[in-house]
N, C-alpha and C positions, 0 to 999 in steps of 0.2 A: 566314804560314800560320796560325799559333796566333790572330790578327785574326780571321783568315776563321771560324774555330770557334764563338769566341764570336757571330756575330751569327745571331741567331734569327729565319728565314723568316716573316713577320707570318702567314702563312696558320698554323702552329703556334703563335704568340701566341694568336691567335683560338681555336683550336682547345684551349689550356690557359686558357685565361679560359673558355670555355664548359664546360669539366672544373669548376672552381673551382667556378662560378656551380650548374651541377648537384649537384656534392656539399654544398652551402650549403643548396641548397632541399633534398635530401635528407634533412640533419641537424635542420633544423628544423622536417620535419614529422613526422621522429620526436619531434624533440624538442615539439608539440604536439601526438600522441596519445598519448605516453607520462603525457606531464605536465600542459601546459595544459587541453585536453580533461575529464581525470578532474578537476582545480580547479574548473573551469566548473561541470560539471556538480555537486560537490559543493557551488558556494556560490548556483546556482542552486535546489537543494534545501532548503538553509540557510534559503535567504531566501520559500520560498513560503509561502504563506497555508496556515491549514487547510481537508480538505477539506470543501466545501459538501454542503448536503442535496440530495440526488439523485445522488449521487457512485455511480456502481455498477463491482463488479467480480466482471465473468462467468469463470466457471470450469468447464474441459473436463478428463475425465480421460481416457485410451484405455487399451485391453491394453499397452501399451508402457509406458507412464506410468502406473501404478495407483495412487500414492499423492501424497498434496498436504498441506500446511502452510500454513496464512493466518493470520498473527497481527496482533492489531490493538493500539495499544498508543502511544508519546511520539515515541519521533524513530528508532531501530531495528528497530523492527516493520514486516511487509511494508506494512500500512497506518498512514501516522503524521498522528497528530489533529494533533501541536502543540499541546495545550494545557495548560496547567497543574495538577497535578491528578491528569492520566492519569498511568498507570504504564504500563515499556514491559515489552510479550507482557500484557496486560491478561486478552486473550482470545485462545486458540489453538484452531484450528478444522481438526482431520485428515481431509481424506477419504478413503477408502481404495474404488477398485474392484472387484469381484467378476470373476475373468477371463471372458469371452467374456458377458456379461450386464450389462444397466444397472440394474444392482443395486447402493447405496453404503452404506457406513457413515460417519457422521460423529460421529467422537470430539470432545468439547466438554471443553477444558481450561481454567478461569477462573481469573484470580487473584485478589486483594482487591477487591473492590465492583463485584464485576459479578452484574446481573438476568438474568431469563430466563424466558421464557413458551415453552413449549414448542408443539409441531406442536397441532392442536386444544386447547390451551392458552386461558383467559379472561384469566387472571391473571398478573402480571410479578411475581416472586419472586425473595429474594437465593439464589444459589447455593451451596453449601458443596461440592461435590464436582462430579468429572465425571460428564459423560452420552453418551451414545451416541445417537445418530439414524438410523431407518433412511431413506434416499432418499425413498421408497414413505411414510413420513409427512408429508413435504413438500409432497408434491403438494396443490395446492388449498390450502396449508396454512400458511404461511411460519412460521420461526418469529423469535422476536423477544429483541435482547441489550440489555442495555443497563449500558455502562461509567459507571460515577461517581465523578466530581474531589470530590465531598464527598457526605459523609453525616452524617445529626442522626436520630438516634432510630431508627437503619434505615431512614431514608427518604432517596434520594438527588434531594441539591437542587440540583449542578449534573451533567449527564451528558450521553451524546451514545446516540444508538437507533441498531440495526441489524436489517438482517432479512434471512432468510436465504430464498431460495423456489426452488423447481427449474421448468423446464417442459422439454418436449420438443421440437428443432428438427431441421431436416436438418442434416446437416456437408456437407463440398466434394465426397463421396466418396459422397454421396446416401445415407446412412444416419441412420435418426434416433437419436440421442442424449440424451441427459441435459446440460442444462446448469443450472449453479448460479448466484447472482445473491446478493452478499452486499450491499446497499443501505445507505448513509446516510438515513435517514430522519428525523432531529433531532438537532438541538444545544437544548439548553436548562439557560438561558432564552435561549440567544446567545453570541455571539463580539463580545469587545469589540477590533475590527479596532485600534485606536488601543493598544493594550494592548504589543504586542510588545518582549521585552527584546531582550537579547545574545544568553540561547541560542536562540533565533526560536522562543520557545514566545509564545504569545496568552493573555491569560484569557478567563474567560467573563464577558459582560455581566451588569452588577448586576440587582437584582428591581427591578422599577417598579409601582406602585400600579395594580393591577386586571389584574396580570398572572395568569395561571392558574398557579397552586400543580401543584407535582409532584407525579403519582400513582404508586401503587403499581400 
């Protein structure tokens, strides 16, 4: 009798092997969203290039969401150059909504070596303090930043441009809106792609003979 007990009906073998085989796959794709997933993506970030000229990013605010943060800056800012040079939150950029109106304010917070040509602005200017932007001077109007890995005499000789401009589109929900557009518009004098260390930061390409000098 005590024979007969121990022999296990294969249809319940099968049945506990396919338990096994389920809790295995189970644990291991916990065990790769928890873990491999966020690695991945962390050293797929590690390893990318900086971004290119034409790089844009569009920004919506609603009544619900009235207030936004964009900092641009080394490897921690929402947008990261990677290059050498840069400091990170370089440039912190707030928009704030006005409720039930597409009305914004856009607080301007720089940190060391950043330009600035404001809404019908001629001139790119170092910045010593914040500023404020109303929406409504945007239009038609962009305005223009620019962060610098070096500076000699006030003048920054390597740096990367950005520019800020709004236009008006419809959304999903057929209302027109305000959208913002904060653009890569130059690296100069260049990204020396060969350049990358350990901490996946890049320099900028050296000056070459008949290259155009940085302006002010």
């Amino acid at each position: 009798m005590s024979a007969l007990a121990i022999i296990t009906p294969a249809a319940l073998t099968f049945a506990a092997a396919l338990l096994g085989l389920a809790a295995l796959l189970g644990v291991s794709w916990i065990l790769y969203i928890v873990v491999v997933a966020p690695a991945r993506r962390v050293k797929a970030e590690q390893d990318a290039p900086p971004p290119q000229v034409g790089y844009a990013l569009d920004l919506f605010l609603s009544d619900q969401n009235r207030q936004r943060k964009v900092s641009i800056g080394l490897l921690d800012s929402d947008i990261k150059l990677r290059l050498s040079g840069i400091r990170e939150d370089q440039l912190i950029l707030r928009f704030e909504k006005e409720r039930g109106l597409e009305e914004y304010q856009i607080n301007i917070q720089p940190g060391a070596n950043v330009y600035y040509r404001p809404p019908h602005g001629r001139k790119i200017e170092a910045m010593k303090d914040g500023e404020t932007v109303e929406s409504r001077e945007l239009i038609g109007h962009a305005a223009a930043f620019r962060l610098a890995a070096s500076v000699k005499n006030n003048r920054a000789l390597q740096y990367v441009e950005f520019e800020l401009s709004v236009k008006f589109v419809i959304n999903n929900l057929g209302e027109e809106v305000m959208r913002f557009t904060l653009s890569l518009t130059r690296i100069f004098p260049g990204v020396d792609t060969g350049s990358r260390n350990k901490q996946g930061l890049y320099g900028f390409s050296r000056f070459r003979g008949g290259q155009e000098e940085p302006t002010e």
